[in-house]
LOSEDREN-476926 format. One record per residue (C-alpha): residue number from 1; residue in one letter; x, z, y. Coordinates in steps of 0.1 Angstrom, whole numbers, always signed. Example, Ala and Ser with C-alpha at 12.3 -4.5 7.8 and 13.67 -1.06 7.14 Angstrom:
<rs>
r nr 1&rest a&x +123&z +78&y -45
r nr 2&rest s&x +137&z +71&y -11
</rs>
This chain:
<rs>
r nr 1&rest x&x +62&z +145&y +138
r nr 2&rest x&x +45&z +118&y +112
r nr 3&rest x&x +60&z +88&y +123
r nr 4&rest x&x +38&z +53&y +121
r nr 5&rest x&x +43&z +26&y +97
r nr 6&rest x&x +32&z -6&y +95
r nr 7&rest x&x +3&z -5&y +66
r nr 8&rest x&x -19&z -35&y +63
r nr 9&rest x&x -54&z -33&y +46
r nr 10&rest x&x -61&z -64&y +22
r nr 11&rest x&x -96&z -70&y +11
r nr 12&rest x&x -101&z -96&y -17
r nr 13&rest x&x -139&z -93&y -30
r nr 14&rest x&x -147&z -57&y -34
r nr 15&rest x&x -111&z -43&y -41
r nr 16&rest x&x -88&z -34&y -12
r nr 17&rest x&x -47&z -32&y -10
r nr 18&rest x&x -27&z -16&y +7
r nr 19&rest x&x +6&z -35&y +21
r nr 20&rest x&x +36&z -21&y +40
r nr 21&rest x&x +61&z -50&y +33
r nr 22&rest x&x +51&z -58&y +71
r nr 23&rest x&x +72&z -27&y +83
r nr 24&rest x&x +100&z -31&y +106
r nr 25&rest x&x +123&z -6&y +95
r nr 26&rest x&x +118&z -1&y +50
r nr 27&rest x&x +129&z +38&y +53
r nr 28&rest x&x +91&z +38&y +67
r nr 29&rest x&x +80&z +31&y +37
r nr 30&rest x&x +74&z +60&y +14
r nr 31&rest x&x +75&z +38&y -21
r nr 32&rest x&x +111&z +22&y -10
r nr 33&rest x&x +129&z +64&y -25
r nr 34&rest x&x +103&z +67&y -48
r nr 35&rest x&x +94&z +45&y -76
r nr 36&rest x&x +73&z +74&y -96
r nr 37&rest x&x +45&z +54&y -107
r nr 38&rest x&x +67&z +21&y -115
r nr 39&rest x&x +85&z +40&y -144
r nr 40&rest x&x +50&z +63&y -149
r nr 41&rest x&x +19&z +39&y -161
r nr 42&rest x&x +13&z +3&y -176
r nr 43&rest x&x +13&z -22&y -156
r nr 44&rest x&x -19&z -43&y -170
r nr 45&rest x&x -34&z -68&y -157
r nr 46&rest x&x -59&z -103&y -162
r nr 47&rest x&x -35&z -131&y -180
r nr 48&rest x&x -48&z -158&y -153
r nr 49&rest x&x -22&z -135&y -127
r nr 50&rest x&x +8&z -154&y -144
r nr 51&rest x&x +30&z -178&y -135
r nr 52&rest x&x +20&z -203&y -159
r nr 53&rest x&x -16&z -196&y -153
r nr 54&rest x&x -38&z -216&y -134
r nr 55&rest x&x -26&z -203&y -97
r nr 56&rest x&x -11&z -171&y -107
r nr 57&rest x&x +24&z -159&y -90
r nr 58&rest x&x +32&z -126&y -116
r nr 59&rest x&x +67&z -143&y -133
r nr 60&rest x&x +53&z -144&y -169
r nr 61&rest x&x +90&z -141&y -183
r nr 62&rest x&x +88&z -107&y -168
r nr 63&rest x&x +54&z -97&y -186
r nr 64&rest x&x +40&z -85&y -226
r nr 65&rest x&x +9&z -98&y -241
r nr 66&rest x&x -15&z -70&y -242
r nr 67&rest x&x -42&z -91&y -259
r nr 68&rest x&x -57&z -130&y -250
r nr 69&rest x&x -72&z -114&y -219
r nr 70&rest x&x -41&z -89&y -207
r nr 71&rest x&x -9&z -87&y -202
r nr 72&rest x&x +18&z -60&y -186
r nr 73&rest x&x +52&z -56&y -172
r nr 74&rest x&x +80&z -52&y -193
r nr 75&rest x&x +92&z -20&y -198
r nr 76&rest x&x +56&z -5&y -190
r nr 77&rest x&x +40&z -13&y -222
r nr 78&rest x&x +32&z +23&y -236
r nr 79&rest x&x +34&z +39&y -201
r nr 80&rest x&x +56&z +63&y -189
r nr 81&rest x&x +80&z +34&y -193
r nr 82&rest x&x +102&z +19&y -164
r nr 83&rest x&x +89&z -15&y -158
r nr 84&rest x&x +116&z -44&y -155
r nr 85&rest x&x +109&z -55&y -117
r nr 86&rest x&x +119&z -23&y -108
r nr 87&rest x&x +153&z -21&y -96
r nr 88&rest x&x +175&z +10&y -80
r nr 89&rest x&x +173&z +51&y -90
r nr 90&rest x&x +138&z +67&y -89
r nr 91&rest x&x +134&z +91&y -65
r nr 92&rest x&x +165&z +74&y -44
r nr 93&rest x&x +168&z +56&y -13
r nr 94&rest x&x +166&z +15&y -19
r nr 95&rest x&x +144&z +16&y -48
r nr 96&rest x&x +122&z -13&y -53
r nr 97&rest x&x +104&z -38&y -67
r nr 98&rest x&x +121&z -75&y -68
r nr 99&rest x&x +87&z -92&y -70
r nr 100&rest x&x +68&z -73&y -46
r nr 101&rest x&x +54&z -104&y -30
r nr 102&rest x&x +43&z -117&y -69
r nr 103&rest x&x +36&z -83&y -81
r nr 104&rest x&x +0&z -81&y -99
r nr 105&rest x&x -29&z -69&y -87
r nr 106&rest x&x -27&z -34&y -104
r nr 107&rest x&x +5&z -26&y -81
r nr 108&rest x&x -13&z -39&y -54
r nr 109&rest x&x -36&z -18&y -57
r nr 110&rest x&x -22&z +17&y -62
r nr 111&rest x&x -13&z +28&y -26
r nr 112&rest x&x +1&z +63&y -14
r nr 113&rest x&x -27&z +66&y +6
r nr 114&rest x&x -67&z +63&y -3
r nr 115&rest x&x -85&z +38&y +22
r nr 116&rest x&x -94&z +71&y +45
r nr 117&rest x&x -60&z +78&y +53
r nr 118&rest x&x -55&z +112&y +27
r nr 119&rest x&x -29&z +108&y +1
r nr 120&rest x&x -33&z +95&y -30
r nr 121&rest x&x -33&z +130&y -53
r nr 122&rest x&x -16&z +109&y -87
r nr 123&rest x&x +9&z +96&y -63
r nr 124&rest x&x +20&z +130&y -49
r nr 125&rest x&x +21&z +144&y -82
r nr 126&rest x&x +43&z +121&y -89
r nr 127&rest x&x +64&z +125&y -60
r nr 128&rest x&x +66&z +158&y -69
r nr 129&rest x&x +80&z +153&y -104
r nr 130&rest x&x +106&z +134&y -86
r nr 131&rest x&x +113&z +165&y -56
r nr 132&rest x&x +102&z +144&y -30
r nr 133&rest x&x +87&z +152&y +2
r nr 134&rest x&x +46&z +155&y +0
r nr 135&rest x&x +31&z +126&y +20
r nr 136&rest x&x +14&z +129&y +51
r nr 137&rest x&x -19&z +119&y +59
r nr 138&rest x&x -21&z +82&y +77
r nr 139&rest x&x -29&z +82&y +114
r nr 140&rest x&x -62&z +72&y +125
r nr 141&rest x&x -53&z +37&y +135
r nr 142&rest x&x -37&z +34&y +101
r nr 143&rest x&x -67&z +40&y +79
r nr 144&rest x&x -84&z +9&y +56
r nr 145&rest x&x -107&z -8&y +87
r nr 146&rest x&x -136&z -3&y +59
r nr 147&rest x&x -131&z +36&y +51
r nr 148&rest x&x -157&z +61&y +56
r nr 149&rest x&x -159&z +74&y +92
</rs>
């Protein structure tokens, strides 16, 4: 039986994020024995995210320079690289991310799930490279608030 999990829906401007660091019990959360796509793309994102930009929260002694207008995680810079925030063994229980409340905008928005409740196809496939479990399709009461009907 698909067991629910606690998944908030963000909305800032026309992008939407998906956040399950509300969850009362972290085994709920499918990213917390995976970590595929953390140690899969590069993690680039707009400059003004950093710390030492004006009201950014990414740690910039964590990040690259991409160019004046990006930068990336550590680690992530040609992709298929691990990124540095990430800490424990992919595809193990208690993987993580050690910023996840500072995490940029790019992480925030790659979710499992697209905003109607399937999975996300690049996310399975990456389960899958790591012999983990296919994901279930959210529940209805767990789909984005603005998804399609």
């Amino acid at each position: 039986m698909h067991k629910p999990m606690a998944v908030t829906w963000i909305v800032d401007e026309d992008r939407l994020f998906a956040d399950m660091s509300g969850s009362t019990d972290p085994s709920d959360n499918p990213c917390t024995a995976c970590g595929g796509c953390c140690a899969h793309f590069r993690v680039s994102f707009y400059c003004g995210e950093l710390s030492d930009g004006l009201g950014g929260m990414v740690p910039v002694e964590l990040t690259s320079k991409v160019n004046d207008h990006l930068a990336c995680m550590k680690g992530t810079e040609s992709g298929h690289g691990r990124c540095v925030a990430l800490v424990g063994e992919l595809g193990r229980p208690g993987i993580g991310c050690r910023i996840y409340a500072r995490r940029p905008s790019t992480c925030r928005e790659f979710s499992p799930w697209e905003a109607d409740g399937r999975p996300n196809p690049v996310c399975q496939q990456l389960r899958h490279r790591l012999r983990l479990p296919s994901l279930a399709p959210l529940l209805p009461e767990q789909v984005a608030p603005l998804a399609p009907a």
